[in-house]
C-alpha positions as CSV (number, residue, x, y, z in Angstrom):
1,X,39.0,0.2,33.8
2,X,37.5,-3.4,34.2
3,X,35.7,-5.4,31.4
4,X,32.8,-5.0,33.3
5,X,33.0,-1.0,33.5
6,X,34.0,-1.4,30.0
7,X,31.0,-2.9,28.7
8,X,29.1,-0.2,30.7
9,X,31.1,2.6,29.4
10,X,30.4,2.4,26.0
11,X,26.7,2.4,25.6
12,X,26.7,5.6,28.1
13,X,29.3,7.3,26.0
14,X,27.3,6.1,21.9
15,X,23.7,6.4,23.0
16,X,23.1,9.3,24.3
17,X,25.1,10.5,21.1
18,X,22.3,8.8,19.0
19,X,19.5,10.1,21.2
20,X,20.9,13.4,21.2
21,X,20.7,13.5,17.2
22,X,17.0,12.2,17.4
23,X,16.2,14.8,19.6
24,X,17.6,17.3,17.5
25,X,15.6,19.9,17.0
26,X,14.4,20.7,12.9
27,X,12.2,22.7,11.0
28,X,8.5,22.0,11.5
29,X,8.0,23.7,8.2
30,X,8.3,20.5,5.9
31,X,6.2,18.1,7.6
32,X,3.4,20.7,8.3
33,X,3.2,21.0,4.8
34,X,2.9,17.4,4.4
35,X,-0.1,16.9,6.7
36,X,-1.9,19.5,5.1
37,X,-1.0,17.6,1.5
38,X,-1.9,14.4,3.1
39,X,-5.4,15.6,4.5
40,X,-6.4,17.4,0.6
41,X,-5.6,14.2,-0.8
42,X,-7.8,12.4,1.6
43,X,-10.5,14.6,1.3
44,X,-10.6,14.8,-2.3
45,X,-10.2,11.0,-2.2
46,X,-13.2,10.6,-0.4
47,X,-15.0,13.4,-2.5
48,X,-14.4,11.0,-5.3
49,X,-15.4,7.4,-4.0
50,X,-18.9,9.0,-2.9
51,X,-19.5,10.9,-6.3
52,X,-18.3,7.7,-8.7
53,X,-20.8,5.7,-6.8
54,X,-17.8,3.6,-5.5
55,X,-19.7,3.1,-2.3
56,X,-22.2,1.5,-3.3
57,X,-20.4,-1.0,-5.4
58,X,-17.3,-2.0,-3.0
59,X,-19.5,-1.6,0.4
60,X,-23.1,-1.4,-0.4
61,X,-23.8,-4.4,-3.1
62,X,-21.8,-7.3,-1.8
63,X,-23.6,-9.8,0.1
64,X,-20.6,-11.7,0.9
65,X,-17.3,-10.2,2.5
66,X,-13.6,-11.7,2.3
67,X,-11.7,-10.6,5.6
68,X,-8.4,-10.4,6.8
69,X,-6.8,-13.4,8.2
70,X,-6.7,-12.8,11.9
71,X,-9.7,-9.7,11.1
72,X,-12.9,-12.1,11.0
73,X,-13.7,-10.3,14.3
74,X,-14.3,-7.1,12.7
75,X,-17.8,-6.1,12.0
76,X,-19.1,-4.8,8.8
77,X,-21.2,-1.9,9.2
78,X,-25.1,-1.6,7.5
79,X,-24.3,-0.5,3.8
80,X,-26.6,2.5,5.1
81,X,-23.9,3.3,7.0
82,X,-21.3,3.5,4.6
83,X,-21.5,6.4,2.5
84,X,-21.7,8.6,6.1
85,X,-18.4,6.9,6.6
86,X,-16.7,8.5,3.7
87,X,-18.6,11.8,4.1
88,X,-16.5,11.5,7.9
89,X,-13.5,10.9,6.0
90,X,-13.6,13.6,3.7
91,X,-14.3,16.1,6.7
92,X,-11.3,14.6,9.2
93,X,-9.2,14.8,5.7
94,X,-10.2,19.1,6.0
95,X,-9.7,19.0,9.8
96,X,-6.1,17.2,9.2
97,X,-5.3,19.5,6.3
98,X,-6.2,22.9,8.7
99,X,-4.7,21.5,11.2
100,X,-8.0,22.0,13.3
101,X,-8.4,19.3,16.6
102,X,-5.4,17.4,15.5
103,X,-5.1,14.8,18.4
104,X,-8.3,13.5,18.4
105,X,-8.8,14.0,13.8
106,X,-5.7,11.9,13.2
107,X,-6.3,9.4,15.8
108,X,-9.9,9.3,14.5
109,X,-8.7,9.6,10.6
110,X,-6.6,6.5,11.3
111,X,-9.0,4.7,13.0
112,X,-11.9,5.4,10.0
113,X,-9.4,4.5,7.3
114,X,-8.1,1.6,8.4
115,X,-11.1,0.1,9.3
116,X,-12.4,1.0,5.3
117,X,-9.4,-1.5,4.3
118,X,-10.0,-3.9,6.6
119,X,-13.7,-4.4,6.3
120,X,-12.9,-6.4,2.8
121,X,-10.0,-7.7,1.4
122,X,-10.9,-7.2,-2.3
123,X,-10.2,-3.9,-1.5
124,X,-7.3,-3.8,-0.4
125,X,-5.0,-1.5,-2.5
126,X,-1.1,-0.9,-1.8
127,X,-1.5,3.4,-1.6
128,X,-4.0,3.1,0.8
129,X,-1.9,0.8,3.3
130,X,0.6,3.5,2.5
131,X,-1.4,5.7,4.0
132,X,-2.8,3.9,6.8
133,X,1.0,3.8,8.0
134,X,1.5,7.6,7.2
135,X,-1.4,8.5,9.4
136,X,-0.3,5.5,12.1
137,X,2.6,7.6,12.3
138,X,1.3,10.9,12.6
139,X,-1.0,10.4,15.7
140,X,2.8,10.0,17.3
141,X,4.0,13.2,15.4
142,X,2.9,16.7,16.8
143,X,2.8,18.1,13.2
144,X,0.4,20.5,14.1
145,X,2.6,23.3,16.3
146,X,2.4,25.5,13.3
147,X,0.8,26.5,10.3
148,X,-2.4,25.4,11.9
149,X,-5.8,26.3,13.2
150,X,-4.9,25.0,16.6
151,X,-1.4,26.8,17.0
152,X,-4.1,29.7,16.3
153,X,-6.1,28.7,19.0
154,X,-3.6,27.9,21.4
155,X,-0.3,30.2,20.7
156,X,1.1,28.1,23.3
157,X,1.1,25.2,21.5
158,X,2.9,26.8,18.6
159,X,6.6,25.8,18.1
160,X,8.6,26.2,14.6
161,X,10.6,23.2,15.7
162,X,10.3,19.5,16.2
163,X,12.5,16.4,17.0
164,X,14.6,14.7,14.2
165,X,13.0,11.8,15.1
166,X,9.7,12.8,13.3
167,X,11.2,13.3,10.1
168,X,13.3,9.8,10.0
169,X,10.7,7.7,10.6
170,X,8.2,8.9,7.9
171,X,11.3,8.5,5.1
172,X,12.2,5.4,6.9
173,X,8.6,4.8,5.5
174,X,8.3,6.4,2.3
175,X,12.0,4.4,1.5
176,X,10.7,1.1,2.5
177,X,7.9,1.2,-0.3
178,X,10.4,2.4,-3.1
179,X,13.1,0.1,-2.0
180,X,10.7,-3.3,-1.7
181,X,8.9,-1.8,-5.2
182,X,12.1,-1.6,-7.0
183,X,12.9,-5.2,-5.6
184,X,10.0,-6.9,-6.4
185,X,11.0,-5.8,-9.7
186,X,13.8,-7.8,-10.0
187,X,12.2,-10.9,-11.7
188,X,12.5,-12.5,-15.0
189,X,9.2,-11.9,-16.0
190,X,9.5,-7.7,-15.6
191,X,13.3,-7.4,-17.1
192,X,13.7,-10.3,-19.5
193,X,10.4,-10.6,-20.8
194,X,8.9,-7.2,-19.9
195,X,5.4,-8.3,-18.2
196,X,2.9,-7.4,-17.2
197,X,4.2,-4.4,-18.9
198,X,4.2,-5.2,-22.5
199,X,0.5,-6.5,-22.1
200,X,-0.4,-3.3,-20.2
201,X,1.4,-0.8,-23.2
202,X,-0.6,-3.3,-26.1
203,X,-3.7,-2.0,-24.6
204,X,-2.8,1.6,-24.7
205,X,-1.7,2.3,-27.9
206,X,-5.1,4.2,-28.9
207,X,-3.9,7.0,-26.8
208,X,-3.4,10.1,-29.0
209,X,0.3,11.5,-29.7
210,X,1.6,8.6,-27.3
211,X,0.0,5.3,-29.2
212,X,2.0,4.8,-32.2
213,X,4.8,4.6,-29.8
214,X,3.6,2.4,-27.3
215,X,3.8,-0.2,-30.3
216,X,7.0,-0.9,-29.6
217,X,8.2,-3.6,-28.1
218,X,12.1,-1.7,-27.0
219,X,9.0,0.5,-25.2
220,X,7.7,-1.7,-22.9
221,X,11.8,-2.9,-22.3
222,X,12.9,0.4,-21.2
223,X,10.0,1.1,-19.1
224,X,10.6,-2.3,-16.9
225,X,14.0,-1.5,-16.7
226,X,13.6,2.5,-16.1
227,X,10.8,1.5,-13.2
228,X,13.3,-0.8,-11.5
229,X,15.8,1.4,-11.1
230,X,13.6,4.8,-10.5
231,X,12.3,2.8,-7.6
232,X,15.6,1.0,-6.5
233,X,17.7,4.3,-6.4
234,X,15.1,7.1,-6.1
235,X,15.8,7.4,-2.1
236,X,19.2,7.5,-2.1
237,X,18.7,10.8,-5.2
238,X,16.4,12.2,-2.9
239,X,18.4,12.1,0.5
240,X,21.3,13.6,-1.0
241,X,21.0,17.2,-0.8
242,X,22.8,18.0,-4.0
243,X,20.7,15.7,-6.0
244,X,17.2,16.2,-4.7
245,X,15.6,18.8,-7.1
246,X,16.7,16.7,-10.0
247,X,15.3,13.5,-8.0
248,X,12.0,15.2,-7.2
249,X,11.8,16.1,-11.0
250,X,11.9,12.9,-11.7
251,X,9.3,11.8,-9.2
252,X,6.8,14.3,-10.6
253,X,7.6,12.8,-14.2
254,X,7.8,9.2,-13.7
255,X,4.1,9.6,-11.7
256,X,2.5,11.6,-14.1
257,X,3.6,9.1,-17.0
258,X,2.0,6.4,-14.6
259,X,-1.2,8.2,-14.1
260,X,-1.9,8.9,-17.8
261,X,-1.3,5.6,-19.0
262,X,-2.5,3.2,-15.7
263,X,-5.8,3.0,-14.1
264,X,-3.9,3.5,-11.0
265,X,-6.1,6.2,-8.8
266,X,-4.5,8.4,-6.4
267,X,-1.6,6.2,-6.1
268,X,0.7,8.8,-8.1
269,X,-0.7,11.6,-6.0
270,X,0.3,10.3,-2.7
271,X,3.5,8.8,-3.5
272,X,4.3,12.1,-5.1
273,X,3.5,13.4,-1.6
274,X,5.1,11.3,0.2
275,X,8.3,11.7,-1.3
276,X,8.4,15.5,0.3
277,X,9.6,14.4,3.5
278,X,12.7,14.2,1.8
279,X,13.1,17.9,1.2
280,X,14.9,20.1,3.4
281,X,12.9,21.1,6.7
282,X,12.9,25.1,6.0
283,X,11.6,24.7,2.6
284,X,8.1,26.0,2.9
285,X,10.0,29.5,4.3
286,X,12.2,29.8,2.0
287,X,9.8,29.5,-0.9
288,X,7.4,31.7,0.8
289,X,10.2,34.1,1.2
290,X,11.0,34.2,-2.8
291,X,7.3,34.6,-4.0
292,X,7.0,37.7,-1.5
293,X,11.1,39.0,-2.9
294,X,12.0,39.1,0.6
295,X,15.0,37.5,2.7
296,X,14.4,34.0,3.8
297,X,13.1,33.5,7.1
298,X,15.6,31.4,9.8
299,X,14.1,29.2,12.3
300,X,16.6,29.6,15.5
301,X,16.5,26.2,17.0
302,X,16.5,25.9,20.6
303,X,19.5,24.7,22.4
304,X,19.4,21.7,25.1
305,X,23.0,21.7,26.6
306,X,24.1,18.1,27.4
307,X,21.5,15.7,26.6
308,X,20.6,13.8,29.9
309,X,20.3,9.5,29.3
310,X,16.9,8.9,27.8
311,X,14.1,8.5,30.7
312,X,12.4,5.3,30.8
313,X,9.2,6.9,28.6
314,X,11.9,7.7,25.9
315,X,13.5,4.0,26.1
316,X,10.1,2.8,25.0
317,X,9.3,4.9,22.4
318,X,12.3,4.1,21.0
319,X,12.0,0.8,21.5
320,X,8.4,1.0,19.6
321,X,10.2,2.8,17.1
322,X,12.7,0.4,16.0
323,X,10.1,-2.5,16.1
324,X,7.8,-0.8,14.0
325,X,10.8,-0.4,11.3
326,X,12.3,-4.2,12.0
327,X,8.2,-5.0,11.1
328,X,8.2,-3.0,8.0
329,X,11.7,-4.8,6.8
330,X,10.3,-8.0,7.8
331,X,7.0,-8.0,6.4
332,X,7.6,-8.1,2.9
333,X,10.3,-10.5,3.3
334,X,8.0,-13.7,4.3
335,X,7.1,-14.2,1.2
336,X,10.8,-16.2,0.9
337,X,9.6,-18.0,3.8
338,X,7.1,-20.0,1.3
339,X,9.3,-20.4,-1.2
340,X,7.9,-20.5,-5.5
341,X,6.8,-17.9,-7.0
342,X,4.6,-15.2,-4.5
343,X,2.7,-13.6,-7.8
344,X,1.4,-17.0,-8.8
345,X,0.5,-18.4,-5.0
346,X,0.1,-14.8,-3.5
347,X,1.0,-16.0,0.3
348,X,2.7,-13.2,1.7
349,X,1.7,-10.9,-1.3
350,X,-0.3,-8.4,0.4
351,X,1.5,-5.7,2.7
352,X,5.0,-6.4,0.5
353,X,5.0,-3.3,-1.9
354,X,4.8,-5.3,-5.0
355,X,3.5,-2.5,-6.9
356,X,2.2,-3.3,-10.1
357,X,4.3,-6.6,-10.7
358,X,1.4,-9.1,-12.3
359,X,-1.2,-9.3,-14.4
360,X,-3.4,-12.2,-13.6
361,X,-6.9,-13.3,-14.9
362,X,-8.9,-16.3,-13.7
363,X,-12.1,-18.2,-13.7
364,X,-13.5,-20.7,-11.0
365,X,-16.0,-23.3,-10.8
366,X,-17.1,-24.7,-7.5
367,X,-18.1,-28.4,-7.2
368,X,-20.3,-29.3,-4.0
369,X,-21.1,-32.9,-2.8
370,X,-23.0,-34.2,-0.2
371,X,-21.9,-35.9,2.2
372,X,-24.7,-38.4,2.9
373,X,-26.6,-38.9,-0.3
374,X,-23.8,-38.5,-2.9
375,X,-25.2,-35.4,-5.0
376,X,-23.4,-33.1,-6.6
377,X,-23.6,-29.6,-7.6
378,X,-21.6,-27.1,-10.1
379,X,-21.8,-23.6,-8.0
380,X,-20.2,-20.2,-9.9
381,X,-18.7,-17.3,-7.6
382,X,-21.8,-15.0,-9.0
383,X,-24.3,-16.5,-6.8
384,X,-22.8,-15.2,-3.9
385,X,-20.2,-12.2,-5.2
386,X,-20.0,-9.1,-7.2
387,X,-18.4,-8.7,-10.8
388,X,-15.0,-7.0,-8.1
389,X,-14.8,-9.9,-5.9
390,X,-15.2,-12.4,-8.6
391,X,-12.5,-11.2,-10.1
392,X,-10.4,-10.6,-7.2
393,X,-10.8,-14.4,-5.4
394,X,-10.2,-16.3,-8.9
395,X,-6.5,-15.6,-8.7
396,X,-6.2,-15.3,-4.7
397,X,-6.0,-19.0,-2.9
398,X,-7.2,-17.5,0.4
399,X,-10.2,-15.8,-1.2
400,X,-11.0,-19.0,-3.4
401,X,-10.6,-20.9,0.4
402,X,-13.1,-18.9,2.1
403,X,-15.6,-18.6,-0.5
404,X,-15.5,-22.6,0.0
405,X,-16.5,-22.4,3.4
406,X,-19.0,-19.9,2.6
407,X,-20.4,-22.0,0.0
408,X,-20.0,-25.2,2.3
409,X,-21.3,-23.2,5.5
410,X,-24.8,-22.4,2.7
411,X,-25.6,-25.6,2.0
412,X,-24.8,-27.9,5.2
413,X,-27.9,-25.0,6.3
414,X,-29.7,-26.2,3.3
415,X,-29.1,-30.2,3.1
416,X,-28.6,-30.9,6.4
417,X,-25.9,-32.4,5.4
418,X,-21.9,-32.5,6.0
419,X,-20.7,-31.2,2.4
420,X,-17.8,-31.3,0.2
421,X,-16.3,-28.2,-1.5
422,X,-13.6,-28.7,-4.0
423,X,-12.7,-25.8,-6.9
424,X,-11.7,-25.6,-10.1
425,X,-9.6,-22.7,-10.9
426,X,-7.6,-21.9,-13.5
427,X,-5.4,-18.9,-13.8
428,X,-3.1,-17.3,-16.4
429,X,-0.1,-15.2,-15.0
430,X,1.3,-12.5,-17.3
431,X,-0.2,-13.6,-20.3
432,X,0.5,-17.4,-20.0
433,X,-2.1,-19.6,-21.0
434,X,-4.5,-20.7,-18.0
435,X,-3.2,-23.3,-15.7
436,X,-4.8,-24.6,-12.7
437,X,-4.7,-22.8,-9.3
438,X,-5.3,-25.4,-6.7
439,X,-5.9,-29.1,-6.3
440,X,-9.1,-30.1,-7.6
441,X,-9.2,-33.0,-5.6
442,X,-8.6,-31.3,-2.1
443,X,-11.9,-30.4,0.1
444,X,-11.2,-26.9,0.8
445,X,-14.5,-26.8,3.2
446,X,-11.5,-29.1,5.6
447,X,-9.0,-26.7,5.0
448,X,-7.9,-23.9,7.6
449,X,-6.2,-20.9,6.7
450,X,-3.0,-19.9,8.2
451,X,0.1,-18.0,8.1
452,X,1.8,-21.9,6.8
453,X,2.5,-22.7,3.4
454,X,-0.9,-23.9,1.8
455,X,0.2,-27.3,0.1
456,X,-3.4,-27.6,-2.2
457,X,-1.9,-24.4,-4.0
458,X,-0.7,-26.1,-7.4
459,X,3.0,-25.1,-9.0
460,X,3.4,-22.2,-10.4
461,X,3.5,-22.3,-14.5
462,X,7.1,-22.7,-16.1
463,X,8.3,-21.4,-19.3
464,X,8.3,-17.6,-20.7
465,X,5.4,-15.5,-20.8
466,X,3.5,-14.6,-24.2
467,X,4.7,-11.1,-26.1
468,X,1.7,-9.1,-27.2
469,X,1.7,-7.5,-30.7
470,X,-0.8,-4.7,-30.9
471,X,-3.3,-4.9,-33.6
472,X,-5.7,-2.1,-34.7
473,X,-8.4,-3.3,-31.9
474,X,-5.6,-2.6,-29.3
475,X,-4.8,0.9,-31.1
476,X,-8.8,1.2,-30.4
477,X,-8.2,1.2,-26.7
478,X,-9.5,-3.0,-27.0
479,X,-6.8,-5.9,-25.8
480,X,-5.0,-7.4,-28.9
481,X,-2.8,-10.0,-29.2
């Protein structure tokens, strides 16, 4: 054989060996359960947003939206429009959890959803770009041949199988958010110092049965330790057959301790979710099986005989495939690109996983100057944002940026006049005392943003955060310090 046929020997021999495991036919048992998991918890998401009035006061009071760098394009609907919006999403979340029109609910369920987090940044929430992804992927996924409406409707379309493809890519996922999670844990402020956590725990301790414990401060040091390694190691617990009942245990646990004691939403819900892709394909059956006492079902998978080399259509896919997963590796790795510290400067922050990693508070002061005549005005964020957004683009550089063109962009339309738009922000990162956020003395109304590094971002601060001691206004369910 010649180094030329070599070189063409092996790929013909190892990937058709790799495509023939992809194409492997599994259990379509699991992941149906999943989408009809995934659709409830839409649903009932949706359910809740509308019936808390959280409509109105994300979507329907703001005046002033922050976008998406890249996203200014995107239109925001009439607030009118809005709470139709979610009353669509609750209904796709139904269809998706029947199985009922799949194609066109998921495609349209994506579509809705991600549009809802793109609209504003402020709300922008790590669980629900979680499941942007998860839905992303199932418009690709035919998770609908069974224990479905349409497989009701069409018997043709039923199968009790699918490719092994489907279920590699949505743990690829699910891993990719523990694994970056239990990373971003891996800082000074979370193991040595135990922040945000031990400000978090301070605030608790009025909780009944639980409070009198939060108090201590070993408390708040096992929990930052325990959450790094839950989220560092959980995948590998959970991909190992032997270990995966235990692992998922401990899933259910570790979320359930989050949801009573954090403000966190449905985040525990869906990761709790998420992490059944991890269970065995045949599950569903098998449990089925022991609530009606009878044997467990067996899926026979079909057989394929020599898989032939992939045809062009499969080349892309899998092409598409692996740059979806070198994107989600390489996403939350830019933040290195800009070097400091990513919870103080925040560039590269979003779409990373840092769950939970920072507590930050902030105020800002806007100082305007004309151009021509020299006058000066003091302008605060409330004149153009809600209570949420003030809050949110105090301690976020790119928000505090385009509220200065906003502001700059209001009153060149007033004056006439070119303007000046400098801040003055000051911000306090788990529990530090308040240092400032950006160069005073920089125009931001000049400033573009970017994917560079933003040099009119000051330093983050240095030295140890503070260590809360609860007092009996924090046992009240008040801060203490």
């Amino acid at each position: 054989m010649t180094d030329a046929e070599g070189r063409e020997g092996t790929p013909r021999e190892s990937y058709p060996r790799v495509w023939s495991w992809l194409l492997a036919p599994r259990d379509i048992a699991a992941l149906a359960v999943f989408r009809m998991a995934l659709g409830a918890i839409i649903a009932v998401s949706a359910v809740r947003f509308l019936t808390y009035g959280w409509v109105d006061v994300l979507f329907a009071r703001p005046r002033f939206r922050f976008t998406y760098w890249g996203f200014g394009w995107l239109p925001a609907l009439p607030s009118t429009w809005m709470p139709a919006l979610f009353v669509a999403l609750g209904v796709l979340g139904v269809l998706l959890m029947l199985g009922l029109f799949y194609r066109v609910t998921v495609a349209l369920l994506f579509a809705v959803f991600a549009y809802v987090q793109l609209v504003d940044v402020t709300n922008y929430l790590n669980h629900y770009y979680l499941v942007s992804l998860l839905l992303g992927l199932l418009c690709f996924i035919p998770a609908h041949r069974a224990f479905s409406l349409d497989a009701l409707r069409e018997p043709a379309l039923r199968s009790d199988w699918l490719p092994t493809w489907c279920t590699v890519l949505l743990r690829f996922q699910v891993a990719v958010v523990y694994v970056y999670a239990g990373l971003a844990k891996v800082t000074t402020d979370w193991l040595v110092h135990a922040q945000p956590l031990n400000i978090w725990l301070a605030a608790r301790t009025g909780l009944p049965w639980v409070g009198p414990l939060l108090e201590q401060r070993w408390v708040a040091y096992a929990a930052a330790w325990g959450g790094m390694l839950f989220d560092t190691t959980i995948v590998l617990f959970l991909l190992w057959r032997r270990t995966r009942p235990f692992a998922y245990v401990v899933v259910l646990g570790f979320h359930t301790v989050t949801f009573v004691l954090f403000p966190i939403g449905m985040f525990p819900f869906i990761m709790v979710t998420a992490a059944m892709v991890f269970f065995e394909p045949s599950w569903p059956r098998r449990l089925l099986a022991r609530l009606r006492r009878r044997p467990s079902e067996t899926v026979a998978s079909p057989t394929h005989g020599a898989v032939p080399a992939p045809s062009w259509r499969g080349r892309v896919a899998l092409g598409a495939a692996l740059v979806y997963a070198f994107l989600q590796v390489a996403l939350p790795l830019r933040t290195h690109a800009y070097g400091g510290n990513v919870l103080w400067h925040e560039q590269g922050m979003r779409f990373s996983w840092r769950v939970m990693t920072r507590e930050k508070n902030g105020s800002a002061t806007f100082m305007v100057r004309d151009g021509v005549t020299g006058r000066e005005w003091h302008v605060v964020p409330s004149q153009y944002l809600t209570r949420l957004q003030e809050r949110e683009m105090a301690v976020q550089p790119d928000l505090i940026l385009q509220l200065a063109h906003h502001i700059a962009r209001d009153f060149e339309a007033t004056t006439h006049h070119p303007v000046e738009v400098r801040a003055d922000v000051r911000v306090s990162l788990n529990g530090r005392m308040s240092e400032p956020l950006v160069d005073p003395t920089v125009d931001l109304a000049k400033e573009e943003d970017g994917l560079g590094a933003k040099a009119w971002i000051l330093p983050s601060p240095e030295g140890p955060p503070i260590h809360l001691r609860p007092t009996r206004t924090a046992r009240a369910g008040g801060p203490g310090v």
